[in-house]
C-alpha positions in Angstrom: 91.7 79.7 104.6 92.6 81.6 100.9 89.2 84.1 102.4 91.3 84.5 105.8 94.3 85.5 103.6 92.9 87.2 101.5 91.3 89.6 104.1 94.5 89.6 105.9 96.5 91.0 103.2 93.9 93.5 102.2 93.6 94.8 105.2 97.8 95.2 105.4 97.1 97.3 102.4 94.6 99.8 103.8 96.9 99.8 106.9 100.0 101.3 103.9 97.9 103.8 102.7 97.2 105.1 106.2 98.6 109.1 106.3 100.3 111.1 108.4 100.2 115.4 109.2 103.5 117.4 109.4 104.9 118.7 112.7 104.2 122.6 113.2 107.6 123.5 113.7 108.6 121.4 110.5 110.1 118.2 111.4 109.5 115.0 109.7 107.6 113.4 111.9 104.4 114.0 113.9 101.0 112.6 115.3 98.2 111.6 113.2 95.1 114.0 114.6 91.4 113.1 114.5 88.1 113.9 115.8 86.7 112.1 118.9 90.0 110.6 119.7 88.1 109.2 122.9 86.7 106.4 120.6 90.1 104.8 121.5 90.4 104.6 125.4 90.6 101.4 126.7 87.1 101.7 129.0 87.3 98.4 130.8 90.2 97.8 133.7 90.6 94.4 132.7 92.1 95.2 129.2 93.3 98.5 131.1 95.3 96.5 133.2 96.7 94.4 130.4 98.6 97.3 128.3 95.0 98.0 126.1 95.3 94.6 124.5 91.6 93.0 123.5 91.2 92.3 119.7 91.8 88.4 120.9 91.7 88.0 124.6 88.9 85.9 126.8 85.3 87.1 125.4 83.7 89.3 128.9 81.0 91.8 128.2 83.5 94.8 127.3 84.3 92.5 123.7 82.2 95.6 122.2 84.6 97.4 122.1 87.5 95.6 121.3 86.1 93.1 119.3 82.6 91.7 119.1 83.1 89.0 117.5 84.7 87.4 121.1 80.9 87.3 122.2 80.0 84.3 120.0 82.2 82.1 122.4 81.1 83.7 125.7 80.4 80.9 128.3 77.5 82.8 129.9 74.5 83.4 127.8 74.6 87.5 128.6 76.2 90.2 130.4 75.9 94.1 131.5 79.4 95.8 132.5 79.7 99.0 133.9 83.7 101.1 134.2 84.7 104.6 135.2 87.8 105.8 134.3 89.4 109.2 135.9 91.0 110.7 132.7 94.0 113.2 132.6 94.2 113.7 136.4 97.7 115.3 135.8 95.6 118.2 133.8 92.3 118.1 134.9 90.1 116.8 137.7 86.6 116.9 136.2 87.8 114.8 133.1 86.5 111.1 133.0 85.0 108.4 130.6 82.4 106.1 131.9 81.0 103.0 130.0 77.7 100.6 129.9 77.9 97.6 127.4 75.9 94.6 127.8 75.5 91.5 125.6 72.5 88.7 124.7 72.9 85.4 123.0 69.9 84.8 121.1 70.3 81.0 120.1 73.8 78.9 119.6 74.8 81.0 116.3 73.7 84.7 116.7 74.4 87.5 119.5 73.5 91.1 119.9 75.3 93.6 122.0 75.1 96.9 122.6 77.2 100.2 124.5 77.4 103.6 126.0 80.0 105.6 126.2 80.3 109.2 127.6 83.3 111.0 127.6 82.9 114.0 129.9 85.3 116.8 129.4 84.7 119.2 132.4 83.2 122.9 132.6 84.8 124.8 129.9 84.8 128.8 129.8 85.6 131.1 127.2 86.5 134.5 127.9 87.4 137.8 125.6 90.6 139.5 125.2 89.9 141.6 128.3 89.5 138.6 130.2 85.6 138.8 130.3 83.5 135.6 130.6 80.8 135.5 127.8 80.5 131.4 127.6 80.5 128.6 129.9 79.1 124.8 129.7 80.0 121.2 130.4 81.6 120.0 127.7 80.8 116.4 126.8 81.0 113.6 123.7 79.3 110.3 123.5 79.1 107.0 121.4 76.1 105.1 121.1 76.6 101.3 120.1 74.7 98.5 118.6 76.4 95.0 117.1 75.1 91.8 115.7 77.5 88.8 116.1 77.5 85.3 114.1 79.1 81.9 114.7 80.1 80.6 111.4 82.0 77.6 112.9 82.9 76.1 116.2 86.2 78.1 115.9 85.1 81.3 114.6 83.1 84.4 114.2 82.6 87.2 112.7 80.6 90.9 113.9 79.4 94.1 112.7 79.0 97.2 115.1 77.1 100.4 114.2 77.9 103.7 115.9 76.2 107.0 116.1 78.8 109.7 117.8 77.9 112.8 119.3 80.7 115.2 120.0 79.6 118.6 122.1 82.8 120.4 122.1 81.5 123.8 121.5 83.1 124.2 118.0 81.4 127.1 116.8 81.1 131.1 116.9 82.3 131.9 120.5 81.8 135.4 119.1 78.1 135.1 119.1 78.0 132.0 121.8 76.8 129.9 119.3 78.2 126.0 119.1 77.9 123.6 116.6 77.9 120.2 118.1 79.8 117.5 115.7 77.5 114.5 114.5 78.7 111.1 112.8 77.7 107.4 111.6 80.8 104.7 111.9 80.6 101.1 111.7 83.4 98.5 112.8 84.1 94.9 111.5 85.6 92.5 113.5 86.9 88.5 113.3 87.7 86.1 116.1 89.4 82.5 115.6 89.5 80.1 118.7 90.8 76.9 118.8 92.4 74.3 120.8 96.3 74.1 120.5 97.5 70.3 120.6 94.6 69.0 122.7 96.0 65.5 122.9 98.6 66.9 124.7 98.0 69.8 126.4 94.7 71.6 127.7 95.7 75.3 125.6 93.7 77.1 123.3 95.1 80.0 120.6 93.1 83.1 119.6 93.6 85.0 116.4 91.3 88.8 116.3 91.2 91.2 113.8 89.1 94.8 113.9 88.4 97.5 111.4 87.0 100.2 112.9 85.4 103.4 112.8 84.7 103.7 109.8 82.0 105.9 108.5 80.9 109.6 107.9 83.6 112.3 108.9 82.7 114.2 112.1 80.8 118.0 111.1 80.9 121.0 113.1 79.1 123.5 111.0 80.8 123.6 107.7 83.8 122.1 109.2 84.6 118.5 109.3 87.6 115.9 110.3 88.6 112.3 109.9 87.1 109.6 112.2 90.1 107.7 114.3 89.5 104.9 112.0 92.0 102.1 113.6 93.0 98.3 112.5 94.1 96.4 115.3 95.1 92.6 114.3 96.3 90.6 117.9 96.6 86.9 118.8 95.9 85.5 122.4 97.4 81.8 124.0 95.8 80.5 127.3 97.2 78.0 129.1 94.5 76.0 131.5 96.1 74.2 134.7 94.9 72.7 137.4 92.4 75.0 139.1 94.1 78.0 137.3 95.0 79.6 134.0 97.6 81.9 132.4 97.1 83.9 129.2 99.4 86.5 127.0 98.2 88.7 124.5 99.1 91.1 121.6 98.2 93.5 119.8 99.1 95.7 116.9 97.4 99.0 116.1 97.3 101.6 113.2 95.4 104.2 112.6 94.0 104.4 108.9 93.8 108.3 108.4 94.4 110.3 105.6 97.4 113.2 105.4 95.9 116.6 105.8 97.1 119.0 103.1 99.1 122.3 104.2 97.5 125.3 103.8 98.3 129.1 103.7 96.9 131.7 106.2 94.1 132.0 103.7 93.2 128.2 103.3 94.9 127.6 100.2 96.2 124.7 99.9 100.5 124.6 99.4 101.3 120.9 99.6 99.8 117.7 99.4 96.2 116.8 98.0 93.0 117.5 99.7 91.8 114.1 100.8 88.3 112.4 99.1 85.7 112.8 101.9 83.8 109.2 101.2 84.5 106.1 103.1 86.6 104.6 100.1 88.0 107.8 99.0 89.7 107.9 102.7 91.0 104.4 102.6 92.0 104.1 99.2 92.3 107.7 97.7 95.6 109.2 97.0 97.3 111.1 99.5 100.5 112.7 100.4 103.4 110.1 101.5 104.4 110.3 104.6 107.5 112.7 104.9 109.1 109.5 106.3 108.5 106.9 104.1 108.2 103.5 105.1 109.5 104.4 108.9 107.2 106.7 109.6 104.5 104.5 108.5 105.9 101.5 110.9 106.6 104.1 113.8 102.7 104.7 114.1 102.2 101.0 115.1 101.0 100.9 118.8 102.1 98.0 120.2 100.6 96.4 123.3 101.0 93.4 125.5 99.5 91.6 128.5 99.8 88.7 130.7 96.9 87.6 133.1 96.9 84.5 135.8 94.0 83.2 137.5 93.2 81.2 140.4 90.2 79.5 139.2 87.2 82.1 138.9 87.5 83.9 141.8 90.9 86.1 141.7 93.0 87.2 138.6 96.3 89.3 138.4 97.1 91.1 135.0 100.2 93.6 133.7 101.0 94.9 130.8 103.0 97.0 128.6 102.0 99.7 126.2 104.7 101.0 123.2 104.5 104.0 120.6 107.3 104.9 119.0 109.4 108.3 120.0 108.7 109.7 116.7 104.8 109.9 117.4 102.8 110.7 120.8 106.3 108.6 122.8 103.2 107.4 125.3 105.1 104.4 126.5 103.7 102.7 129.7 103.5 99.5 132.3 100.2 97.9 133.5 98.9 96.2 136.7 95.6 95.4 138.3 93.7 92.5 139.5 90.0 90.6 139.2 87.9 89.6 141.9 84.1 87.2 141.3 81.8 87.0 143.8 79.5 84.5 142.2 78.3 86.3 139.2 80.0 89.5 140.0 83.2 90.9 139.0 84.9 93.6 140.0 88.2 94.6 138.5 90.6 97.8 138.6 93.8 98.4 137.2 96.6 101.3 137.8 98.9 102.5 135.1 102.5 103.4 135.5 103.8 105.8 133.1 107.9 104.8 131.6 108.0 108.9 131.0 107.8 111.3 133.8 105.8 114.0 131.6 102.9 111.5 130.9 100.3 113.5 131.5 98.1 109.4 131.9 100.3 108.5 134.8 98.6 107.1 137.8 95.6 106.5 135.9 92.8 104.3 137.8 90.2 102.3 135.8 87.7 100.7 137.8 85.1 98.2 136.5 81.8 96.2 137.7 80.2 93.5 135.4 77.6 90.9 136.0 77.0 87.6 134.0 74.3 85.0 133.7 
């Protein structure tokens, strides 16, 4: 328990040192930019129809990406799971992320997983300044995953993911046609406690999740290079089983861990702020500018999501949900429903997202999902 704590509270102190960028037109708040935001995306419609919570829900063979140390409690010995997601249909229709994960348990204590992800952003042209065409491609960024899981008790687990990410953007000279395709190494942590709740009484059981990740090299394009969207997310899950069905809620809590980028002149000189260490520990624990809000701001850039699922025993599920950031930041701020159908040892489920703004430009967002156990 004093190793628990002492985690937790270290990790509430990489979450205070997290920074923030200033608003172009000069206001005090703003949102925190990074490379390959894509990393992020919920890509399953189970958690998608559940407001993006995962960190501490029901292991399933998605738990790569939201945790993966949910795998050591799996009730089936493996899995393959396969989603497609529609992405920005208000914007664009080629835009889409689809995912492949898939998990084996190799004895009672250890588990390896691994995923795909490919995050396609549509053809992209580039034109001069009399309007003439000189580049077009397909425009794409990827994430290959691999994690090892262990069961340290009957209760709980812990799991480390590694994570090559390709990100073909085209950054480069558009003068010459020339890109410069981004390249990075990340790795995530994550923790998973599950136990029953009062089982003389009651037939419960309470989850506790915790997951660093993304952390790693930053992403290079050419000489240039940003900050990974390295993200804590800390949740807690309760399941209640009843006769022949079962009803769970979930939390989570998200913060991104990135540091303030400096301001800079029209020459690249930098006016205000530091310029950030460009290590792994220099990131998390370097010194960087406050945020222009103080301890606010820093609370405002907690995500906040929330789920509720029921099932009628394997067979059929119904989830919502109910995703929260503050005004301050992005203001994405939207409701959750979809369902779960098993056919044996398929599952199929989809979810639908209903946006609380009427310029969210992810409203009516469809997530569809297929996965397989054995």
């Amino acid at each position: 328990m004093r190793w628990i704590l002492f985690t937790f509270f270290c990790l509430l102190s990489i979450c205070r040192v997290g920074g923030q960028s200033i608003r172009p037109d000069g206001g005090q708040y703003s949102n925190v930019r990074t490379a390959v935001p894509f990393l992020l995306i919920a890509p399953d419609a189970k958690a998608g129809a559940m407001g993006d919570v995962g960190v501490a829900t029901e292991p399933d063979p998605y738990a790569i990406h939201w945790n993966a140390a949910k795998y050591a409690f799996a009730e089936e010995s493996g899995g393959v799971a396969l989603s497609f997601t529609p992405w920005l249909r208000q914007l664009a229709d080629d835009i889409s992320l689809s995912y492949l994960s898939g998990y084996a348990r190799l004895n009672e204590r250890q588990t390896l997983a691994a995923s795909f992800t490919y995050f396609s952003l549509g053809e992209v042209r580039f034109a001069d300044g009399q309007g003439n065409e000189y580049l077009q491609y397909r425009a794409f960024e990827a994430a290959l995953d691999a994690a090892y899981i262990l069961k340290l008790s009957d209760y709980m687990a812990l799991a480390t993911t590694f994570r090559y990410i390709y990100s073909g953007i085209g950054a480069g000279d558009y003068l010459t046609g020339e890109a410069f395709p981004g390249r990075a190494i990340a790795f995530d942590v994550g923790w998973y406690r599950r136990q029953p709740v009062a089982p003389d009484r009651i037939n419960a059981d309470l989850a506790f999740g915790i997951q660093l990740s993304n952390l790693g090299t930053r992403m290079q394009y050419g000489s240039n290079d940003h900050f990974l969207p390295m993200n804590l997310r800390i949740g807690t899950a309760y399941t209640h089983h009843l006769d022949g069905s079962r009803v769970s809620v979930a939390l989570d809590l998200n913060k991104l861990l990135v540091p303030t980028e400096p301001e800079r002149d029209a020459q690249g000189n930098i006016i205000k702020g530091k310029n950030p260490d460009r290590s792994i520990t220099g990131a998390v624990f370097g010194s960087f500018t406050d945020a222009p809000g103080g301890l606010l701001e820093e609370l405002s850039e907690v995500r906040i999501s929330t789920g509720l699922e029921w099932s009628v025993g394997e067979q059929f599920a119904l989830r919502g949900g109910y995703y929260h950031t503050s005004p301050r930041k992005d203001d994405l701020r939207y409701f959750t429903v979809g369902m779960g159908l098993r056919y044996e040892r398929l599952r199929f489920d989809f979810s639908y997202l209903i946006s609380a703004r009427q310029q969210n430009p992810l409203r009516n967002t469809l997530r569809f999902g297929l996965s397989y156990g054995w």
